[in-house]
C-alpha positions in Angstrom: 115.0 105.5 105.8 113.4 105.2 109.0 110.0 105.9 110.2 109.6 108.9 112.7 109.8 108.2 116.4 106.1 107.4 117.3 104.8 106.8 113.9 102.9 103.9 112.9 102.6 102.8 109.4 99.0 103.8 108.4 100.4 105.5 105.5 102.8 102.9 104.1 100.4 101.4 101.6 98.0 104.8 101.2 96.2 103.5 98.0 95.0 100.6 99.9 93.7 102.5 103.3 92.1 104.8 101.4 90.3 102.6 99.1 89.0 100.2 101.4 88.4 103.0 103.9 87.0 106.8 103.2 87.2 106.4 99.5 85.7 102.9 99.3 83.2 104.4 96.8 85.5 104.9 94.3 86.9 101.7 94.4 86.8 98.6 92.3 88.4 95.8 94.0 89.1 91.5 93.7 90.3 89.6 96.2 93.3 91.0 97.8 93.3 94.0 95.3 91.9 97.7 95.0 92.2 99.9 92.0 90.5 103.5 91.5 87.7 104.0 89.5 89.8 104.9 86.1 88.4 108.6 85.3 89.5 109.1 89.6 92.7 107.8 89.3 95.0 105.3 87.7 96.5 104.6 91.0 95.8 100.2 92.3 97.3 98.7 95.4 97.1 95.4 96.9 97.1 94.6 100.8 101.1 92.7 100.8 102.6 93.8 98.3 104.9 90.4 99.0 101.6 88.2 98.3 101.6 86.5 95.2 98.2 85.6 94.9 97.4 89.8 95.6 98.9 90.4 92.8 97.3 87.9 90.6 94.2 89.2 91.9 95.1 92.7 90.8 96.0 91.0 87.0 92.5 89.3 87.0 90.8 92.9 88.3 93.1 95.3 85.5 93.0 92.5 82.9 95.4 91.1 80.6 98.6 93.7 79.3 97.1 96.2 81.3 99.5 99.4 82.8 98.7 100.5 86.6 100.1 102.2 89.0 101.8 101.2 92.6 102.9 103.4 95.2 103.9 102.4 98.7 106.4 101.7 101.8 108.4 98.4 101.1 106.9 98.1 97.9 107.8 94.7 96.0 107.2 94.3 92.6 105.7 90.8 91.1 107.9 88.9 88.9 106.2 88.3 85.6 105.1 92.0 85.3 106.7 94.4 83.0 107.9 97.6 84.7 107.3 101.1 82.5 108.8 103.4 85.1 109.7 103.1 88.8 111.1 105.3 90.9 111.9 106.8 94.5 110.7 109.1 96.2 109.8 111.0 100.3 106.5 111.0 102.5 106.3 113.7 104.9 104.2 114.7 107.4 103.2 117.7 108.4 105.2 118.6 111.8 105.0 122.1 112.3 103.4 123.8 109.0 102.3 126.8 109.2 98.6 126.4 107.7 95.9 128.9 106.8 93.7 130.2 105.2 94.3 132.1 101.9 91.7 135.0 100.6 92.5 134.7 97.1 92.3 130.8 96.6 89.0 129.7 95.6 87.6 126.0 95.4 87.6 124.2 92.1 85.0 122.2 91.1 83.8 119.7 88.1 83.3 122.6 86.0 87.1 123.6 86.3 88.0 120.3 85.2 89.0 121.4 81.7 90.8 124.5 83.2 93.0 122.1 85.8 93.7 119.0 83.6 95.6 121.6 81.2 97.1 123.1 84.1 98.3 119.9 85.0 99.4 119.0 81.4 101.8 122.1 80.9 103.2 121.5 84.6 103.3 117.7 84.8 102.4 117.4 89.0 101.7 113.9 88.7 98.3 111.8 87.7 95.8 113.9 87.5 92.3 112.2 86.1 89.0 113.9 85.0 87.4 113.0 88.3 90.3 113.4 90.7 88.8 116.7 91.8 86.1 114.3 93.8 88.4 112.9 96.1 88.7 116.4 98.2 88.9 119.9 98.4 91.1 121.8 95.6 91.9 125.1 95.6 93.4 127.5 92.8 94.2 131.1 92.2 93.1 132.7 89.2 94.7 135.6 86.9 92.7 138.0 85.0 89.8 134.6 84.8 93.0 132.3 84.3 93.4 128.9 86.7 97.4 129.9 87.0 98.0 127.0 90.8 96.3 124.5 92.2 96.8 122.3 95.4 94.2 119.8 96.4 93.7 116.6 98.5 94.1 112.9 97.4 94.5 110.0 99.6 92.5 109.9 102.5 93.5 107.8 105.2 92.5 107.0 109.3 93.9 110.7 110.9 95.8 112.1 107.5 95.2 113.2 104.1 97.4 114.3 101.7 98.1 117.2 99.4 98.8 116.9 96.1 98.3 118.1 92.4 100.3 121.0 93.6 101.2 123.1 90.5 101.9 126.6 89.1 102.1 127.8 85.3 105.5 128.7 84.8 104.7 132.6 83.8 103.5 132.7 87.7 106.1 130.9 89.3 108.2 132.5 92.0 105.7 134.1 93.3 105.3 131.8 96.6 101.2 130.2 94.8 102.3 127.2 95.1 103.2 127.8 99.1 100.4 129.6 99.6 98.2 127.1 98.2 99.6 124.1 100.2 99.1 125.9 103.5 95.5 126.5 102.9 95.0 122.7 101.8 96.3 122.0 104.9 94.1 124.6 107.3 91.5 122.7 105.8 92.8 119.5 106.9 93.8 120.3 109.8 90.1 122.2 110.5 89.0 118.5 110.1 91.1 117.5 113.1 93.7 115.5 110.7 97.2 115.4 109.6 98.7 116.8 105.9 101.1 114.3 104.7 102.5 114.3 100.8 104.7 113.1 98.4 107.8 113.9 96.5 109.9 112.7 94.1 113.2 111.7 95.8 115.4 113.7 93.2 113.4 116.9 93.1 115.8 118.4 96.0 113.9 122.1 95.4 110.7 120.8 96.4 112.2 118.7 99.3 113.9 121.8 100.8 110.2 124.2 100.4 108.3 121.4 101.9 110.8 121.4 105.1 110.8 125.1 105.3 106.9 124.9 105.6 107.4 122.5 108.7 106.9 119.5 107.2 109.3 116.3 108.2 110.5 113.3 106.2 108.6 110.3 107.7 109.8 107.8 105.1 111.0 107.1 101.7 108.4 105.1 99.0 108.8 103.7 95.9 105.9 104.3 92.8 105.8 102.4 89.9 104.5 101.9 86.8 103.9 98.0 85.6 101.8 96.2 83.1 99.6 93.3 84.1 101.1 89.9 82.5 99.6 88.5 79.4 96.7 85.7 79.7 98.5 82.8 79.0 101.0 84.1 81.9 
């Protein structure tokens, strides 16, 4: 798929800008490779994903038979490496979204860990890890006390961030929580002079079509994976 007129690729290998960037203090990294402190996130990258010797730097860093997980633009996986699950999926960019603020959301901290890791558990978003609520600002709505959506920010990278961990318990869906949610993530961004971008899974067709209607444009498609570090006498 190609890029949007205009666009440059900042955001084709996300996991690496941000970690060597605005969330270098969450990083551990060797050589050519970058992984996420494991209770942020299980996500790793490396700077060419067609350099061999970044990848063997990202075996040494994760260690022996060792599962991580790749995202990016042009992603190529190393031979040697056992693949768990890979799949494709869309990046868009917020082109016309109509962000604000939302009276009823309320920001989630480490003391609603518990609350939005079970939240995440029944409504399988994506990765989610105990610490994941330090990368940015998440927001939730609450019923009678209960955490029922969430939205919140993730990759952080020069002029974007995105949204993600968006989620609703299924006794609350249909009521547009999830929308609402997304559009205040994104007032915040945008209060921060930068630009929402997120992630979907290429087959989840719904979710493309709400996140169009919201204004936001296909830049590119991306490939994530799951893989397991060789053994070590490979």
């Amino acid at each position: 798929m190609t890029l949007m007129p205009g666009e440059d690729e900042i955001s084709d290998n996300p996991v690496w800008q941000s970690l060597t960037g605005r969330h270098a203090r969450f990083a551990e990294s060797h050589g050519r490779a970058v992984r996420f402190q494991p209770e942020v996130s299980p996500f790793s990258a490396v700077e060419d994903w067609t350099d061999e010797r970044a990848w063997a730097d990202l075996a040494e860093l994760a260690g022996p038979e060792t599962g991580v997980v790749v995202a990016g633009v042009g992603l190529v996986l190393p031979t040697g490496w056992e693949v768990s699950w890979h799949g494709e999926g869309l990046q868009l960019v917020d082109a016309a979204v109509d962000a604000a603020d939302d009276a009823e959301a309320v920001t989630l901290t480490a003391d609603d860990v518990p609350e939005m890791l079970d939240l995440v558990a029944r409504t399988d978003p994506g990765p989610f890890a105990p610490r994941t609520v330090e990368l940015g600002t998440y927001l939730g709505i609450r019923r009678d006390g209960a955490l029922v959506a969430m939205a919140g920010e993730r990759m952080r990278v020069p002029g974007l961030t995105e949204i993600s961990a968006v989620c609703t318990d299924p006794a609350h869906r249909g009521q547009g929580l999830a929308n609402r949610l997304v559009r205040a993530v994104a007032a915040g961004i945008r209060h921060r002079g930068e630009t929402p971008f997120l992630h979907v899974a290429g087959h989840n067709i719904n979710a493309i079509r709400l996140y169009e209607s919201m204004g936001f444009k296909v830049r590119t498609s991306t490939t994530f994976a799951s893989i397991r570090t060789p053994a070590a006498s490979a």
